[in-house]
The first five atom37 places (N, CA, C, CB, O) and aatype in JSON, in Angstrom:
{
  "aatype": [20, 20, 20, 20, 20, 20, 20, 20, 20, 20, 20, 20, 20, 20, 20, 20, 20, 20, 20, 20, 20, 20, 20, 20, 20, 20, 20, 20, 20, 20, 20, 20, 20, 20, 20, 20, 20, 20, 20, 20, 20, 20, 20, 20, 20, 20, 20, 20, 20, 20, 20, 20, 20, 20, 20, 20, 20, 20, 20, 20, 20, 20, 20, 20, 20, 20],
  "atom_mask": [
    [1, 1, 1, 1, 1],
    [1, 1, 1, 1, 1],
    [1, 1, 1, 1, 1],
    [1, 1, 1, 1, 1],
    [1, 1, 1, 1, 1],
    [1, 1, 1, 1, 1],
    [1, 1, 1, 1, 1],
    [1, 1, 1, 1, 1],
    [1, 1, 1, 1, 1],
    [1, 1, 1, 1, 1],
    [1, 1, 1, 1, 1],
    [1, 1, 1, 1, 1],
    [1, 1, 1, 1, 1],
    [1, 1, 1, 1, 1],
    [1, 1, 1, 1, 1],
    [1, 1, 1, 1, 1],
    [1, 1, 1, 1, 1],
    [1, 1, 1, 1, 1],
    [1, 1, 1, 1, 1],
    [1, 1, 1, 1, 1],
    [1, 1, 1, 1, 1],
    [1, 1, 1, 1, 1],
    [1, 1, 1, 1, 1],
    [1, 1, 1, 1, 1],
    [1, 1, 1, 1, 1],
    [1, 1, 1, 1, 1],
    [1, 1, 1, 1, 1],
    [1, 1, 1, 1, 1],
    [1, 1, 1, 1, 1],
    [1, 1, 1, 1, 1],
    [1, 1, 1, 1, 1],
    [1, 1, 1, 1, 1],
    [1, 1, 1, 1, 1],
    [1, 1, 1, 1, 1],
    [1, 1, 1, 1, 1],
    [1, 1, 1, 1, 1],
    [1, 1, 1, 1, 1],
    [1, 1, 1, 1, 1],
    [1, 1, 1, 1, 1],
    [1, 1, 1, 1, 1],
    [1, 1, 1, 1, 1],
    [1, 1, 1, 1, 1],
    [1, 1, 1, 1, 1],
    [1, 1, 1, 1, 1],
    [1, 1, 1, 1, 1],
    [1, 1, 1, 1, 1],
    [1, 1, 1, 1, 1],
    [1, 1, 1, 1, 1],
    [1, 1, 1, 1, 1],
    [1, 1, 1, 1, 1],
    [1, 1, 1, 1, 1],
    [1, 1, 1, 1, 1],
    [1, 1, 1, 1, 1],
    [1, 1, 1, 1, 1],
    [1, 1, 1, 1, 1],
    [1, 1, 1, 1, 1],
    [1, 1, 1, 1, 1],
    [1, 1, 1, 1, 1],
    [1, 1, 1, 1, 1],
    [1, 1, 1, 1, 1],
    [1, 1, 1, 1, 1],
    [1, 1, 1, 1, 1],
    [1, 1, 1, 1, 1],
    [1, 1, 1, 1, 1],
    [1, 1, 1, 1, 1],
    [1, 1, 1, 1, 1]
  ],
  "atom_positions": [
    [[-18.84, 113.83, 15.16], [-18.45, 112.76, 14.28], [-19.47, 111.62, 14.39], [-17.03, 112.27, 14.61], [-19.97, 111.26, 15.46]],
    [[-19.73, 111.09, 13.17], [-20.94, 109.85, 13.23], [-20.24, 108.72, 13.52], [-21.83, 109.52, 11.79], [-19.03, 108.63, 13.3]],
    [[-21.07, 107.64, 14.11], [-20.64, 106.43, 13.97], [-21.3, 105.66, 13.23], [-20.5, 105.93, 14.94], [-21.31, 104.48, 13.61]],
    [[-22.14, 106.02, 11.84], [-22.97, 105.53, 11.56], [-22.2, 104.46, 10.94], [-23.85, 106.26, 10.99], [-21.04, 104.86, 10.86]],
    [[-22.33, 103.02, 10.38], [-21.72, 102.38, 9.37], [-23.24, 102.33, 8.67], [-20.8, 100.9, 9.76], [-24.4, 102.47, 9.04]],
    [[-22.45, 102.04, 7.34], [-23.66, 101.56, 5.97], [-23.89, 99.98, 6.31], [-22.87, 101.72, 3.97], [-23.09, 99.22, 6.85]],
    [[-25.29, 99.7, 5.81], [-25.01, 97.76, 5.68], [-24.83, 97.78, 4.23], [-26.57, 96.41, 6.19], [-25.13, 98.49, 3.27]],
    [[-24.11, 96.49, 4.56], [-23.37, 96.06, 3.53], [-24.37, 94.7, 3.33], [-21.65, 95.87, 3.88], [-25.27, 94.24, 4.03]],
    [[-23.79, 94.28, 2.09], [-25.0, 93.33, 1.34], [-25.12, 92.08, 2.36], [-24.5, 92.69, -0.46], [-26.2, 91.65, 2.76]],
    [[-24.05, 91.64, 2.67], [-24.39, 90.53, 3.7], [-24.98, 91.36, 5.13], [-22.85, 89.52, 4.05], [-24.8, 90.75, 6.18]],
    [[-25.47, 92.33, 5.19], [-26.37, 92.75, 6.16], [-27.57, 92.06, 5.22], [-26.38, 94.54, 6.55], [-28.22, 91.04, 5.47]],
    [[-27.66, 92.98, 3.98], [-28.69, 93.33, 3.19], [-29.54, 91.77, 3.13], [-28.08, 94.0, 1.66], [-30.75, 91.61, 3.28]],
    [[-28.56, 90.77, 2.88], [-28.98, 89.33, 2.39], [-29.54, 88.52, 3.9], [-27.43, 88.43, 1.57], [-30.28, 87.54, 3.94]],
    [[-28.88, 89.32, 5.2], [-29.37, 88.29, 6.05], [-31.0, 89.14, 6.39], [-28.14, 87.95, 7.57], [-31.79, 88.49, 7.07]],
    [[-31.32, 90.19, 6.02], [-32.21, 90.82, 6.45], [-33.52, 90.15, 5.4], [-31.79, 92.4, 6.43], [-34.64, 89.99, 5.88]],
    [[-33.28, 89.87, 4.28], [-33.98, 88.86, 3.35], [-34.2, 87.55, 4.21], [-33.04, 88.52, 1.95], [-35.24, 87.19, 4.78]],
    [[-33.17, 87.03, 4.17], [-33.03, 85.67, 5.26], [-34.46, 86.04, 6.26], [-31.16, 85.69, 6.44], [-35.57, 85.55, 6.06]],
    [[-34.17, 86.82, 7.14], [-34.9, 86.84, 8.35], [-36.3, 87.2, 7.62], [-34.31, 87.95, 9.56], [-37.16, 86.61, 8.28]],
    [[-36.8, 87.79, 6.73], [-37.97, 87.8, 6.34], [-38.56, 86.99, 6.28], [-38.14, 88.15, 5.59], [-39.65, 86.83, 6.82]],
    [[-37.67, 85.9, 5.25], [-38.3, 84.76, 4.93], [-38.54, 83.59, 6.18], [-37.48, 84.23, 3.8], [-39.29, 82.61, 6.21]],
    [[-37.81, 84.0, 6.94], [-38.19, 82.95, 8.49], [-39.34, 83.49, 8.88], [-37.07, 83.01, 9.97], [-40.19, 82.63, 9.06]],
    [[-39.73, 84.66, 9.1], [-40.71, 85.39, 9.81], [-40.19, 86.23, 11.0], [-41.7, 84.46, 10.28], [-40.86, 86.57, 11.97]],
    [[-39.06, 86.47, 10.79], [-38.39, 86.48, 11.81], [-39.35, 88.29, 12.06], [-36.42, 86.17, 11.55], [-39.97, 88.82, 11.14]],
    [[-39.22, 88.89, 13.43], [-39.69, 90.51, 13.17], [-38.29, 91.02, 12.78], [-40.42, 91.46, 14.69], [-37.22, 90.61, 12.34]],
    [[-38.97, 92.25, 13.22], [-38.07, 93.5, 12.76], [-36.6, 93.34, 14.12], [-39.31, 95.4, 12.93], [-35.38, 93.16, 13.99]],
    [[-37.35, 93.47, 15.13], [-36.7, 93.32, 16.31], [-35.8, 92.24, 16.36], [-37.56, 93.22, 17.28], [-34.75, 92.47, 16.95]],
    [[-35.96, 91.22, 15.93], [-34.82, 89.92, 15.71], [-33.73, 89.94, 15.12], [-35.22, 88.92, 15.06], [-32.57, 89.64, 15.4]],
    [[-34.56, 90.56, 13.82], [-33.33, 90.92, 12.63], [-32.39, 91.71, 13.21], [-33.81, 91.77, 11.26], [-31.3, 91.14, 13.19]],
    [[-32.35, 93.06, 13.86], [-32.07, 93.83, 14.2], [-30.92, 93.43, 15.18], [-33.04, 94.42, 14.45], [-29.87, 94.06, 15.08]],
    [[-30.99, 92.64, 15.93], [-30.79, 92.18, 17.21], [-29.44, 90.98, 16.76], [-32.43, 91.5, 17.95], [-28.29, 90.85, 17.19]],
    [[-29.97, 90.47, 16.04], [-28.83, 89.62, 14.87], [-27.82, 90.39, 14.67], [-29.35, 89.28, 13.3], [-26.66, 90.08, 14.94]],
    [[-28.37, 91.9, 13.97], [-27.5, 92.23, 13.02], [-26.77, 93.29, 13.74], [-28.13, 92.61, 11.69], [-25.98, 94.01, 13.13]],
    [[-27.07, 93.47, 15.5], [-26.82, 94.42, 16.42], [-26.85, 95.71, 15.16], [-25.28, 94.09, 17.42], [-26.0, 95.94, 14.3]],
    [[-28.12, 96.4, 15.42], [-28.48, 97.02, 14.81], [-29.75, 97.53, 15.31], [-28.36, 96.54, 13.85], [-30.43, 96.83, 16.06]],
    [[-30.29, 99.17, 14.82], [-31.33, 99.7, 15.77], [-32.62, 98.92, 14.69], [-31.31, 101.8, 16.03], [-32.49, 98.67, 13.49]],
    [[-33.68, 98.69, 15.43], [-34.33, 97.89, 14.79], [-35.26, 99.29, 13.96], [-35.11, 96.64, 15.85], [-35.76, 98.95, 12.89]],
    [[-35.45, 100.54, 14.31], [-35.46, 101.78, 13.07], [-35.13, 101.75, 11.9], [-34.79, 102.75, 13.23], [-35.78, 102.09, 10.91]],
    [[-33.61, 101.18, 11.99], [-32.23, 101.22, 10.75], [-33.38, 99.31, 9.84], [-29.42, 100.72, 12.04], [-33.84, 99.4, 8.71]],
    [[-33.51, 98.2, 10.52], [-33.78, 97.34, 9.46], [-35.45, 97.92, 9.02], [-33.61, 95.58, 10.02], [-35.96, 97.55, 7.96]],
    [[-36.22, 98.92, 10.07], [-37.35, 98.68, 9.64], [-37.56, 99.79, 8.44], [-38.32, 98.67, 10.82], [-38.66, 99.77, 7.88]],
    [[-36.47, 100.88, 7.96], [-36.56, 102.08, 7.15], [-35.68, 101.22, 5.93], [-35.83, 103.72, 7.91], [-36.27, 101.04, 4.86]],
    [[-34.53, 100.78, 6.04], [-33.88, 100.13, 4.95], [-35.13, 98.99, 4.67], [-32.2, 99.48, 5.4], [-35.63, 99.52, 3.67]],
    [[-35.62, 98.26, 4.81], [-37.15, 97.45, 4.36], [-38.04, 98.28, 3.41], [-38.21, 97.15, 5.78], [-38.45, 98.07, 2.27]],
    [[-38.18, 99.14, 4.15], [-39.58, 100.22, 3.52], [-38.84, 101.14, 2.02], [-40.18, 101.84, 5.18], [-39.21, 101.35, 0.87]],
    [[-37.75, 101.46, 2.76], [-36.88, 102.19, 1.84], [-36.89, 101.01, 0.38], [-35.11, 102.5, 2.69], [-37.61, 101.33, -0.57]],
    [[-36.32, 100.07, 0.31], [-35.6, 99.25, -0.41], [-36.91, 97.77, -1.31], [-34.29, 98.67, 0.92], [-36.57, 96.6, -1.44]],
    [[-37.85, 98.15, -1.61], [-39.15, 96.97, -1.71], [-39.18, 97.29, -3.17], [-40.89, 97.24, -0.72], [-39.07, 98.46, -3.56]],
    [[-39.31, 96.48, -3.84], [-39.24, 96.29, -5.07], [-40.99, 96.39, -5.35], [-38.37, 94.86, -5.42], [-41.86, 95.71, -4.8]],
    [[-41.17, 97.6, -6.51], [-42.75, 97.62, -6.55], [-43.25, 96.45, -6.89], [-43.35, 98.57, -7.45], [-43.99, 95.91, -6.07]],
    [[-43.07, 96.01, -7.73], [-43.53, 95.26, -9.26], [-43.86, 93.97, -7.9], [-41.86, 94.87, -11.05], [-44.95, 93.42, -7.73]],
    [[-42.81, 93.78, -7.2], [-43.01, 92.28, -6.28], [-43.56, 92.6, -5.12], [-41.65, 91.42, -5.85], [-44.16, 91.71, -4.51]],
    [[-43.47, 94.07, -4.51], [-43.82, 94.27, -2.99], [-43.17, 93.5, -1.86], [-45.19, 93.99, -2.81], [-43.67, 93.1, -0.81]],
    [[-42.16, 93.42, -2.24], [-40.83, 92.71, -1.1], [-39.54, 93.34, -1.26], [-40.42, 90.98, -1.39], [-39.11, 94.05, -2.16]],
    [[-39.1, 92.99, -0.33], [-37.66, 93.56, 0.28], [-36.48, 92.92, -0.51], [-37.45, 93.17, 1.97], [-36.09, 91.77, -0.32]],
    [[-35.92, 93.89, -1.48], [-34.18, 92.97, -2.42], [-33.32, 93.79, -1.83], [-33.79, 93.09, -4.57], [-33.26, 94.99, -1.55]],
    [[-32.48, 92.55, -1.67], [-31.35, 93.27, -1.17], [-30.31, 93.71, -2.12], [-30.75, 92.51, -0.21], [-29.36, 94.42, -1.8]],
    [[-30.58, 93.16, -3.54], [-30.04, 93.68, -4.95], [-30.57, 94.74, -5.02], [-30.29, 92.94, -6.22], [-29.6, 95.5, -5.09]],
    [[-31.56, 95.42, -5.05], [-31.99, 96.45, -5.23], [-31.87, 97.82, -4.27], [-33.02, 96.06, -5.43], [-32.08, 99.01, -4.52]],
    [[-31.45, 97.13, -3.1], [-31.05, 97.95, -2.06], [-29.41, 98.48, -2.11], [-31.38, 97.13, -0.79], [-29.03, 99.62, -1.86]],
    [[-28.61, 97.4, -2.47], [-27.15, 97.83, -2.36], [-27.11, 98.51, -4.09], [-25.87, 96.24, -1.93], [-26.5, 99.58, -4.02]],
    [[-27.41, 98.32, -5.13], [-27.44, 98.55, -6.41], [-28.17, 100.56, -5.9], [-28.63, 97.04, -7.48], [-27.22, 101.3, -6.13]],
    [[-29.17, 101.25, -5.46], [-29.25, 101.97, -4.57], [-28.24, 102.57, -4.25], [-29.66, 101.52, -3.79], [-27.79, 103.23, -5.19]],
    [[-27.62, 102.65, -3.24], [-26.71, 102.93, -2.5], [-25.65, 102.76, -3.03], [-26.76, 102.44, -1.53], [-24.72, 103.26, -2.39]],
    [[-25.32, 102.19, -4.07], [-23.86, 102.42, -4.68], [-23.9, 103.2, -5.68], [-23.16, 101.27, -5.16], [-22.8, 103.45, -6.18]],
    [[-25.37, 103.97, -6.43], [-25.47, 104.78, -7.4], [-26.3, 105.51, -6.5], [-25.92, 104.33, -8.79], [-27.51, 105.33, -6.54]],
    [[-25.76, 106.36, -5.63], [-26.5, 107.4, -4.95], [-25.61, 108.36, -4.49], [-27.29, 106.91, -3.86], [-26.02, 109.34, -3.88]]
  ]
}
């Protein structure tokens, strides 16, 4: 049995947050008690071409049509 949970948008939005501080990967992670793997693949996963940054609209919008 997994224990995985999904993030949910207020994951999604504080992981924006921490970008914009500079925060690393490892911080965010650590915030969000979370493996810092899980914020650094949902990032890569989830980047909007056109801008080359991380939405977290575009990430949960994703994942709710998947």
């Amino acid at each position: 049995m997994s224990h995985y949970q999904h993030l949910t948008i207020n994951d999604r939005e504080m992981i924006l947050e921490g970008l914009a501080q500079s925060k690393t990967i490892r911080e965010i992670a650590r915030k969000l008690k979370r493996a810092p793997s899980t914020i650094s693949r949902e990032i890569k996963r989830h980047q909007c071409k056109n801008i080359g940054r991380y939405s977290p609209d575009k990430a949960q919008n994703d994942y709710k049509f998947s």
